[in-house]
C-alpha positions in Angstrom: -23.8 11.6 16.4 -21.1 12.5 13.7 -23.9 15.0 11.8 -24.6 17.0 15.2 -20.9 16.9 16.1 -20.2 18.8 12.6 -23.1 21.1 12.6 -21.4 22.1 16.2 -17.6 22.5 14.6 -19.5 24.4 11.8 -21.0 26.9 14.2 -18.2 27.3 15.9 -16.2 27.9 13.0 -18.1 31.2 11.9 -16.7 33.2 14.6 -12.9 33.8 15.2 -10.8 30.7 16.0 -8.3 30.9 18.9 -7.7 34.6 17.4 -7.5 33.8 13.9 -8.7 36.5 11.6 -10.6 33.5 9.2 -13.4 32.4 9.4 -13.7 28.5 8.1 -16.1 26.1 7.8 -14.2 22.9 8.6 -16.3 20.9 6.2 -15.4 23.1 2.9 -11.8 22.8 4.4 -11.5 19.3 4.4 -13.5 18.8 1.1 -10.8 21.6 -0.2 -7.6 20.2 1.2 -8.7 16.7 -0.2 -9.5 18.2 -4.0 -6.0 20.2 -3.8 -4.4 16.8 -3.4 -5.1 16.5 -7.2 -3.0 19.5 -7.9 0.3 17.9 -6.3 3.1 17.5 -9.1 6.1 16.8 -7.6 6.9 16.4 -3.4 8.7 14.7 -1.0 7.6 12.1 1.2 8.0 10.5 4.3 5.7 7.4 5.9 5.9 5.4 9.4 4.3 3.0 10.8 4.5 1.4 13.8 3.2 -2.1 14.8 3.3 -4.0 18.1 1.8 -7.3 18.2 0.9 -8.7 22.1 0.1 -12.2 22.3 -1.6 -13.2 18.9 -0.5 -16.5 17.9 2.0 -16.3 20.3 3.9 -13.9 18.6 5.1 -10.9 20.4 7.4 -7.7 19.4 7.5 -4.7 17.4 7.9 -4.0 13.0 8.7 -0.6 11.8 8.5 0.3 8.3 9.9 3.6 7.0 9.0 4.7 3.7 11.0 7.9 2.5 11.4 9.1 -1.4 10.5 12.2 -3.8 8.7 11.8 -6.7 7.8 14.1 -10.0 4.5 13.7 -12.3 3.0 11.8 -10.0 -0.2 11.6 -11.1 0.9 10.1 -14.3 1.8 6.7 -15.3 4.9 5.5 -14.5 5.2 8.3 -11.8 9.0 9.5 -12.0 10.2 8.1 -8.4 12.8 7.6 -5.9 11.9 5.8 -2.9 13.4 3.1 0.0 11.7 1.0 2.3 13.4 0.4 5.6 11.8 -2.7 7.5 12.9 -3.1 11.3 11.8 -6.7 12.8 11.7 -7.6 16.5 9.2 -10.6 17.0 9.3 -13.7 19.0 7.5 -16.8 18.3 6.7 -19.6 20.1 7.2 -21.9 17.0 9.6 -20.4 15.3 11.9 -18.4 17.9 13.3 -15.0 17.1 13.0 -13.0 14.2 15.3 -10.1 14.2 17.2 -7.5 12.0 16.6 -5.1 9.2 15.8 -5.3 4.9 16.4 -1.9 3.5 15.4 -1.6 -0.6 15.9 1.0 -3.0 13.7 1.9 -5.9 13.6 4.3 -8.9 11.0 4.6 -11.7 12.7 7.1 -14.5 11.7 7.2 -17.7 9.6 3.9 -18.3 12.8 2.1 -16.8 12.7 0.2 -13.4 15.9 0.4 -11.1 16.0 -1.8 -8.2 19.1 -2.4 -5.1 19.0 -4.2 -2.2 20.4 -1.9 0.5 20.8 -4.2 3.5 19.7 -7.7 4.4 20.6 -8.2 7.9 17.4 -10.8 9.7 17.7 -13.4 11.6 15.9 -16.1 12.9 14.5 -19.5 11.5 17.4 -22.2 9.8 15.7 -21.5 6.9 15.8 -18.0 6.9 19.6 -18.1 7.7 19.9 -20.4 4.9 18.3 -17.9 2.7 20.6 -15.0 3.9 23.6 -15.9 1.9 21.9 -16.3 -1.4 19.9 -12.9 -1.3 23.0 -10.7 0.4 24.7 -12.1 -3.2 22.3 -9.6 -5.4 22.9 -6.8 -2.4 24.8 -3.7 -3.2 24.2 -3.7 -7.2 21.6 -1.7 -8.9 19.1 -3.9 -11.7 17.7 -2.0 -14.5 14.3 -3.7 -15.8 13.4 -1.6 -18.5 9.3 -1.8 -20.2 10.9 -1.7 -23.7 12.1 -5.2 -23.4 8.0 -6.6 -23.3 6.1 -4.4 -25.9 3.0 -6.5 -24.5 3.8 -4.3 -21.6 4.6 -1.0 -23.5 1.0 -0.9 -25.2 -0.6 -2.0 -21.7 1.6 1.2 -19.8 -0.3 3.6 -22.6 -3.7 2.6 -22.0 -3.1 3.1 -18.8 -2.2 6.6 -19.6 -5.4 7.6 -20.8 -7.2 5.5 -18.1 -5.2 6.9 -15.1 -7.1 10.7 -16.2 -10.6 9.9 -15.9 -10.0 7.6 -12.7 -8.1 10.8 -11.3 -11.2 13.0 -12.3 -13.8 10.2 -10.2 -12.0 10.3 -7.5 -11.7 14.0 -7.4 -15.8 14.3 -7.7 -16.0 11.7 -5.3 -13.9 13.4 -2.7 -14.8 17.0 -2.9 -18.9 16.4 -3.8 -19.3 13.9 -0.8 -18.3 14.4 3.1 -17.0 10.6 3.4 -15.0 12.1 6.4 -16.7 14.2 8.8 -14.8 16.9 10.7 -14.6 16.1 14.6 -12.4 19.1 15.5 -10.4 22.2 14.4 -7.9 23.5 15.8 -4.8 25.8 15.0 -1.2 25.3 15.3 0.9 28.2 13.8 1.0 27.9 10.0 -1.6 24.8 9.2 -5.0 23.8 10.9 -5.5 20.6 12.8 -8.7 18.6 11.9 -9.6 15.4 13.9 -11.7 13.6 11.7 -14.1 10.4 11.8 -15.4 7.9 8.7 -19.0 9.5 7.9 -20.7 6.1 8.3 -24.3 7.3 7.6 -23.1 8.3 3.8 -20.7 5.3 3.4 -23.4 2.9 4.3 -26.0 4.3 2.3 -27.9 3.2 -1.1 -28.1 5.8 -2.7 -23.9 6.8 -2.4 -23.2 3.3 -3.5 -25.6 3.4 -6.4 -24.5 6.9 -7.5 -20.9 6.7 -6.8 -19.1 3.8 -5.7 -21.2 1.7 -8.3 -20.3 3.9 -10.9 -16.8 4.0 -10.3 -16.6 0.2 -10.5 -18.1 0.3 -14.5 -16.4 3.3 -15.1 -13.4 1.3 -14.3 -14.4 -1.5 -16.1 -15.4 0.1 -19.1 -11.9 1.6 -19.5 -9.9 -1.4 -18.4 -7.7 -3.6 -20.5 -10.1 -6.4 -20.9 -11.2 -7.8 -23.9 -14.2 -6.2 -25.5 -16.0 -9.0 -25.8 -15.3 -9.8 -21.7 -15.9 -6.3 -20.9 -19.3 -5.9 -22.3 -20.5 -9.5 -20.8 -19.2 -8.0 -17.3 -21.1 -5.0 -17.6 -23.8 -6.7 -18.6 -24.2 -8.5 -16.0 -23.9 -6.0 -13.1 -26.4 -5.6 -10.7 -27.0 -4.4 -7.4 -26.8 -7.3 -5.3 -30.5 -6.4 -2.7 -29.9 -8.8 -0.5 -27.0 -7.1 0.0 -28.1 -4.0 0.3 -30.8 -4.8 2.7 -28.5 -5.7 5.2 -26.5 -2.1 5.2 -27.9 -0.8 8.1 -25.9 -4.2 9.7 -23.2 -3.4 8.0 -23.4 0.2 8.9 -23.4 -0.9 12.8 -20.8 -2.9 12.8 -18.6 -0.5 11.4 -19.5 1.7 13.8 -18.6 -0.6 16.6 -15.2 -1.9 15.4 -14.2 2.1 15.2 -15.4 2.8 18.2 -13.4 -0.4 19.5 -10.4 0.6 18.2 -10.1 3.9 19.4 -9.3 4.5 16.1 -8.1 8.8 15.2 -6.9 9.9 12.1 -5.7 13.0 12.0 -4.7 16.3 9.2 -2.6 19.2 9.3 -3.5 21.2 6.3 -1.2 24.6 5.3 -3.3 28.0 5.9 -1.8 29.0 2.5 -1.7 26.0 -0.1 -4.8 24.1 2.0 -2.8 20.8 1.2 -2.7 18.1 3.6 0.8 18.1 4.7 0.7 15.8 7.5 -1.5 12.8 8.4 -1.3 11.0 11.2 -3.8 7.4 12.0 -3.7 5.1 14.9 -5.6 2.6 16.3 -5.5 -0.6 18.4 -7.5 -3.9 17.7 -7.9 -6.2 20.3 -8.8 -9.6 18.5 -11.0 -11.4 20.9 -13.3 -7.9 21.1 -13.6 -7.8 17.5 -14.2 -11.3 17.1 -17.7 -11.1 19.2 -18.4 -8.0 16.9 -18.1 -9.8 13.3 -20.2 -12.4 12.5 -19.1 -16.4 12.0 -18.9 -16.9 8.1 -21.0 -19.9 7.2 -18.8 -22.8 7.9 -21.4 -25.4 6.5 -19.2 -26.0 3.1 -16.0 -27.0 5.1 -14.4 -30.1 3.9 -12.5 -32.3 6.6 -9.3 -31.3 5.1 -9.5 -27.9 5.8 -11.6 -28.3 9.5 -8.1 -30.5 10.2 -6.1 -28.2 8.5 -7.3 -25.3 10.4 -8.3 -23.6 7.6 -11.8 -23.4 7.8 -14.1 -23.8 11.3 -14.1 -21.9 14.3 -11.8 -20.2 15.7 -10.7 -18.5 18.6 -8.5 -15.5 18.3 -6.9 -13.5 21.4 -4.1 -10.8 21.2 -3.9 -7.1 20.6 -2.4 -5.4 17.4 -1.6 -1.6 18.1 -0.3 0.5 15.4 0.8 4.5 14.1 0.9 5.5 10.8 2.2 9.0 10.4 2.8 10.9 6.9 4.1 14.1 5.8 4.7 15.7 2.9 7.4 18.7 1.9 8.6 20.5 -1.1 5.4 20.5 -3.0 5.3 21.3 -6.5 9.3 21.9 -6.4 11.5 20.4 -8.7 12.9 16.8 -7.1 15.8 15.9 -9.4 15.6 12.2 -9.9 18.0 10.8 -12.5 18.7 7.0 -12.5 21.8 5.3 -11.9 25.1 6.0 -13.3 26.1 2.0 -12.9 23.4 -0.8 -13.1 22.8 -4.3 -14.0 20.7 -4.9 -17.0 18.3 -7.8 -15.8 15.6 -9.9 -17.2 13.5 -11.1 -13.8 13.0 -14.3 -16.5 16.0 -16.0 -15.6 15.1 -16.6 -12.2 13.0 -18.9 -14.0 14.8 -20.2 -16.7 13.3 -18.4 -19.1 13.8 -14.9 -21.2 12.2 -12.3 -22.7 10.0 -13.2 -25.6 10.1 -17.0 -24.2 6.8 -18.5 -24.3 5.3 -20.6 -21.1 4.0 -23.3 -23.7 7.5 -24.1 -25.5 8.3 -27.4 -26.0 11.7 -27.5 -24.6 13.4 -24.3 -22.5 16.1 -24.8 -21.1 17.8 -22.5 -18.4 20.0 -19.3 -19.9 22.0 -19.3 -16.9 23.1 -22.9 -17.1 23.9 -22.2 -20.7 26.1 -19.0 -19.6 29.9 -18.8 -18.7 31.0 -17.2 -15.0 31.9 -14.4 -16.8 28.0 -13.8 -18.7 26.8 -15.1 -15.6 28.6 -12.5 -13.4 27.6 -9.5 -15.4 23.7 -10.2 -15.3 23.8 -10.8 -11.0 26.9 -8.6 -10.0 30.4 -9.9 -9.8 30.1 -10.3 -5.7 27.7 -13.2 -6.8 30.6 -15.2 -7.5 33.1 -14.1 -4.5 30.6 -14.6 -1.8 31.9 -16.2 1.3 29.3 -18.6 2.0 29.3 -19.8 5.9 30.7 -23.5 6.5 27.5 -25.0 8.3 25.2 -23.1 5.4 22.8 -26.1 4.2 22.9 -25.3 0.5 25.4 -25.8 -2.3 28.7 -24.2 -1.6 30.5 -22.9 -4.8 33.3 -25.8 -6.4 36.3 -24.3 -6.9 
């Protein structure tokens, strides 16, 4: 189906397109647009998506996430960022009641040094979740500094990675602009950028000889040039194998993919710039309806359930019911223009550690560790978690510990 309807856009494409003087094959377009993805250096971003939940588990309501930031060098490792997450919760369950509000973060990745600040902590809902609320508004408003320097087990892991983070950039570049994994549906024009409607090409995805040649491949190559132990590293490879039994089932497999995209309505489209041929919007969205896709998968053998877990509910069959609908829209501006990240001017040098009683350079097996923030005055204590962590106003009814004075 997906073969004839892309030798028809091809066709189509070789004569003059809603009275654009270029001709395009959408095929070479796509492949083009997805290869000039490699070539991005520096861009801003913006992400959304859009979840409503109807009925499953007897949860109801909406979540919105917003993911916004600019970033330089991307395609190294770190990736020079600046990025916040803005999470919007509207839910009602039959258990546990309403869960409500917003968690905002803020991020920044400059110069091997991690920056972190809670924007805004404002849910509400379960007793324990309000009980919670006080404790992690007391780190809001502060930036934390975690810097690689401070774990040279991490510093020699980060340049491997380096060198690693190249060749897995080059495979997936062959993989992308040698293969059609996507299959054109549509082109169309809008002004500046053509819009392509495209489908998974399940015929090619689902085939032996692509997952031999590539997706195979790209599994040992990443082995090979993991961090693994040599010794580990060669007995893994060794042992690979195409699973057949496996394989003779793809044309299942191949089916039933078919058949939960088709159930899903699923459409993903791209808007790709008639100058650059970058992708500079995506857009994806879909619907699931549970109980549907529930008489499309296949019961997993149930035959090595213990008790426990049939009691527990965590193994057995079940029945599931309720729809999941969902947008996810991306765009992408500025493109290979300078983004001007610094880090911040005031921050909180912080060892994640001593949530745990334990610092840098401490090992798991020592004998005795005791807890560097018990052994640390209000005023050391104060300058690792913010000063705000000891002026809070904790509510009368909270049920934790309230502050002696």
């Amino acid at each position: 189906m997906f073969k004839k309807i892309t030798l028809i856009a091809s066709v189509f494409a070789l004569v003059v397109l809603n009275g654009c003087d270029e001709n395009v094959d959408p095929q070479i377009l796509l492949r083009e647009a997805l290869g000039n993805a490699f070539t991005i250096e520096s861009t801003k971003f913006e992400s959304t998506l859009d979840v409503q939940i109807e009925n499953v588990e007897e949860t109801n309501g909406s979540i919105n996430f917003i993911f916004t930031g600019k970033g330089e060098n991307i395609l190294d490792i770190p990736s020079t960022l600046e990025y916040s997450v803005d999470a919007k919760f509207d839910l009602e369950n039959a258990e546990l009641g309403a869960i409500a509000g917003e968690l905002k973060l803020g991020f920044k990745i400059v110069e091997e040094a991690f920056f972190g600040i809670i924007e805004k902590f404002d849910l509400s809902g379960s007793p324990e979740m309000e009980a919670a609320k006080p404790f992690i508004q007391m780190f809001s408003n502060n930036w934390y500094k975690f810097s690689l320097s401070n774990i040279p087990e991490m510093v020699e892991q980060m340049d491997a990675q380096k060198e690693i983070q190249k060749e897995l950039i080059a495979i997936y570049k062959k993989l992308l602009t040698e293969n059609d994994i996507l299959l054109v549906e549509s082109l169309n024009e809008d002004g500046a950028n053509f819009i392509l409607e495209i489908a998974p090409n399940f015929d090619l995805i689902f085939s032996r000889d692509f997952i031999k040649n590539n997706l195979f491949e790209i599994l040992k190559s990443m082995i090979e040039n993991s961090t693994l132990d040599e010794a580990e590293r060669d007995k893994i490879l060794a042992e690979m194998e195409f699973d057949e039994e496996v394989l003779t089932k793809l044309p299942e497999i191949r089916k039933t993919a078919e058949k939960i995209w088709t159930l899903g309505n699923f459409e993903i489209t791209f808007e790709i710039d008639k100058n650059d041929r970058i992708v500079q919007s995506s857009a994806m969205s879909g619907e699931v309806d549970l109980a549907e896709l529930q008489k499309i998968i296949p019961e997993p053998d149930q035959s090595a359930c213990t008790d426990w877990q049939v009691e527990q509910g965590l193994c057995g069959p079940t029945e599931l019911s309720g729809k999941i609908i969902f947008d996810v829209v991306s765009n992408l501006s500025e493109i290979n223009q300078s983004q001007n990240i610094i880090p911040p001017e005031e921050f909180i040098d912080f060892d994640p550690a001593l949530i745990f009683g334990m610092g840098v350079g401490m090992g798991m097996d020592e004998p005795e560790i005791m807890s560097e923030m018990e052994m640390m005055s209000d005023d050391e204590l104060g300058a690792v978690l913010g000063e705000n962590s000891l002026e809070m106003e904790l509510p009368e009814d909270a049920p934790i510990a309230r502050p002696q004075n």
